[in-house]
C-alpha positions as CSV (number, residue, x, y, z in Angstrom):
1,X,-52.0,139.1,-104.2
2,X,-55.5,138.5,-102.1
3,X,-53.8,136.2,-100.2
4,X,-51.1,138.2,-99.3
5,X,-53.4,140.6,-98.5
6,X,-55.7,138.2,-96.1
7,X,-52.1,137.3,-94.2
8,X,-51.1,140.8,-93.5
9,X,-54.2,142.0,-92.3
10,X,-54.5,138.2,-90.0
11,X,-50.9,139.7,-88.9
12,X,-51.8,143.0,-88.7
13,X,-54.8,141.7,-86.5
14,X,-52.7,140.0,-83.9
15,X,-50.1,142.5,-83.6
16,X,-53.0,144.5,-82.3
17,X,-54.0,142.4,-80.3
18,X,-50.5,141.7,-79.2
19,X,-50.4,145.5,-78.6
20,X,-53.6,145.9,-76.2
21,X,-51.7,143.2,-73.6
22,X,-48.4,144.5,-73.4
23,X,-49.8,147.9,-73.5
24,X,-48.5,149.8,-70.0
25,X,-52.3,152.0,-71.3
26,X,-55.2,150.8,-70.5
27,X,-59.2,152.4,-71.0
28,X,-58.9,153.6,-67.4
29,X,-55.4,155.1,-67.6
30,X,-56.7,158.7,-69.1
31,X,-57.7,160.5,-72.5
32,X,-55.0,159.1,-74.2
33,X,-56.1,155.4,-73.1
34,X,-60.0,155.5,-73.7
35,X,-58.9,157.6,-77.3
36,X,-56.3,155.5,-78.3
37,X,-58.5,151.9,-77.5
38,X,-61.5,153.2,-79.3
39,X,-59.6,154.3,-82.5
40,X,-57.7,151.4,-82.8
41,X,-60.2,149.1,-81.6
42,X,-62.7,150.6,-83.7
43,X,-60.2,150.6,-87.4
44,X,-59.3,146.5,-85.9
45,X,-63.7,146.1,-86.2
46,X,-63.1,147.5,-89.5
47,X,-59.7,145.6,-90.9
48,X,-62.2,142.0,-89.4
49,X,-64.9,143.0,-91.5
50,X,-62.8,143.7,-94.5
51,X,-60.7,140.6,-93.9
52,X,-63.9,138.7,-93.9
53,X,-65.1,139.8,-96.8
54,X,-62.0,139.5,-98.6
55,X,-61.8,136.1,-97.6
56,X,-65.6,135.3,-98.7
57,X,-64.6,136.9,-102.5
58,X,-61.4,134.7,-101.8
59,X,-63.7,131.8,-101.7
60,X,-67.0,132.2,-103.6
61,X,-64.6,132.8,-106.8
62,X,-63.8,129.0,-106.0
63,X,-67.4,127.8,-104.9
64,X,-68.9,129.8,-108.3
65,X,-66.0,127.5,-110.6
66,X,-67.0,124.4,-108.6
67,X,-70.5,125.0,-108.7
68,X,-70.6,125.4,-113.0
69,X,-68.2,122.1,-113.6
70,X,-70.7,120.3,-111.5
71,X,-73.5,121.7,-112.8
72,X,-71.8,120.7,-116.4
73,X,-71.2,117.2,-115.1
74,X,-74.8,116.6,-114.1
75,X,-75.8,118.5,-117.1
76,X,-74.5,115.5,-119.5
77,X,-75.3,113.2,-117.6
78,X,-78.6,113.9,-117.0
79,X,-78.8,114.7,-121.0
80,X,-77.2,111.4,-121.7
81,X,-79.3,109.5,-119.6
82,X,-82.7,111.6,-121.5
83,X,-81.4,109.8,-124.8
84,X,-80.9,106.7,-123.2
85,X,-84.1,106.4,-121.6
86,X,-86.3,108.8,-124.7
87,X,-84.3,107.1,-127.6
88,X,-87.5,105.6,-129.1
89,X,-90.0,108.2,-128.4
90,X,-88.7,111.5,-130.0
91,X,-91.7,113.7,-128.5
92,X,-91.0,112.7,-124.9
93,X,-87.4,113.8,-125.6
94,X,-88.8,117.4,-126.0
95,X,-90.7,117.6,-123.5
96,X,-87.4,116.4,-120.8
97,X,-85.3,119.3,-122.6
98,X,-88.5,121.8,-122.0
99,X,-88.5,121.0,-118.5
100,X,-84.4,120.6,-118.1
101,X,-84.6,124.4,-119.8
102,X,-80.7,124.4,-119.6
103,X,-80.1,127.1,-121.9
104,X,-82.4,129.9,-119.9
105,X,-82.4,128.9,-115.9
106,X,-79.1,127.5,-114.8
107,X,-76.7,129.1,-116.8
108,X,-78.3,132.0,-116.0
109,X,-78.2,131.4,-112.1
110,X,-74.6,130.4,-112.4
111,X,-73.7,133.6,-114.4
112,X,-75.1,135.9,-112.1
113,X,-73.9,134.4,-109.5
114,X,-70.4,134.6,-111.2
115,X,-71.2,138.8,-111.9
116,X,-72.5,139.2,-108.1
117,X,-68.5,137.3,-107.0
118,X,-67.3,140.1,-109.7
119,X,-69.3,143.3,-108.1
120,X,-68.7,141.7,-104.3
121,X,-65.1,142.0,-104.9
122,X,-64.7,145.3,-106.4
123,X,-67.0,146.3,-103.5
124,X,-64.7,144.6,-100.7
125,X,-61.7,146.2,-102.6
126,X,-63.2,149.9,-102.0
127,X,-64.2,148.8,-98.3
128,X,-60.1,147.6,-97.9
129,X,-58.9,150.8,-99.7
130,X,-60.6,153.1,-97.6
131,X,-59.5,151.3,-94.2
132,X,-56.5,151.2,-95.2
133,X,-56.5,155.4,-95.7
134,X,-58.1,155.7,-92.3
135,X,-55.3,153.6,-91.3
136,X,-53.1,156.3,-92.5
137,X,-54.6,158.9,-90.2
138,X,-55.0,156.6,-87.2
139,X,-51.3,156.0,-86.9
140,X,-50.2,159.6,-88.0
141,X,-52.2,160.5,-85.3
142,X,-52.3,157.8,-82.1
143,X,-48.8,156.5,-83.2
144,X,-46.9,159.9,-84.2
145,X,-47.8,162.5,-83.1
146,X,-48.9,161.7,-79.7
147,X,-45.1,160.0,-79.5
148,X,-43.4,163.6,-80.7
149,X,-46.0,165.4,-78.1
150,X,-44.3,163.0,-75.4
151,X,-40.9,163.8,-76.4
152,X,-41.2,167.5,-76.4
153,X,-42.7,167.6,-73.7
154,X,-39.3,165.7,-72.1
């Protein structure tokens, strides 16, 4: 669903964009120009941010799973290699796991870093919601109403 989400707002993007050059309006033309580019520029600034940092939860979701199978790779090795080379002296053996302190540092890094993907997407999903509601408004009023104010005006 996020990725349908990322290709209608890339669409949505370049239909705007489609929109400002075939637009018979320009900033110049009047009140209705310079109001209608700086809403709709201004909610398009807004739909690139969100789409960016949809797209970066899209990702780091991906990086944080990556990150914790290679971290578990290296993990055993390196843990495999520590009995390999501390086989004989048992007390040196400690000492590697003291300084490896698997259970307490990286786990921990990788967790958090898991939660702050978690809380980074939940806050990217508010951010979308609420463009999307001043997307509501935007068109009711640029789109709509200025088009039925044209018409009875005719």
């Amino acid at each position: 669903m996020l990725d349908l989400t990322l290709i209608l707002a890339i669409l949505f993007m370049v239909f705007q964009g489609t929109e400002y050059f075939i637009s018979p309006v320009n900033i110049n033309t009047g009140i209705y120009g310079s109001t209608f580019y700086m809403i709709t520029g201004l909610h398009g600034a807004h739909v690139f941010i969100g789409t960016c940092f949809l797209f970066y939860c899209r990702t780091a979701v991906n990086i944080a799973i990556n990150l914790k199978t290679i971290y578990l790779f290296i993990s055993n090795l390196l843990t495999l290699l520590a009995t390999f080379l501390f086989s004989v002296q048992t007390k040196e053996k400690k000492s590697f796991e003291t300084v490896m302190d698997v259970e307490e540092s990286n786990i921990e890094i990788i967790e958090h870093y898991g939660k702050f993907g978690i809380e980074s997407f939940e806050s990217a999903a508010w951010y979308w919601h609420f463009v999307d509601v001043v997307w509501i408004f935007v068109f009711g009023f640029v789109y709509v109403w200025s088009h039925l104010t044209v018409l009875n005006q005719q």
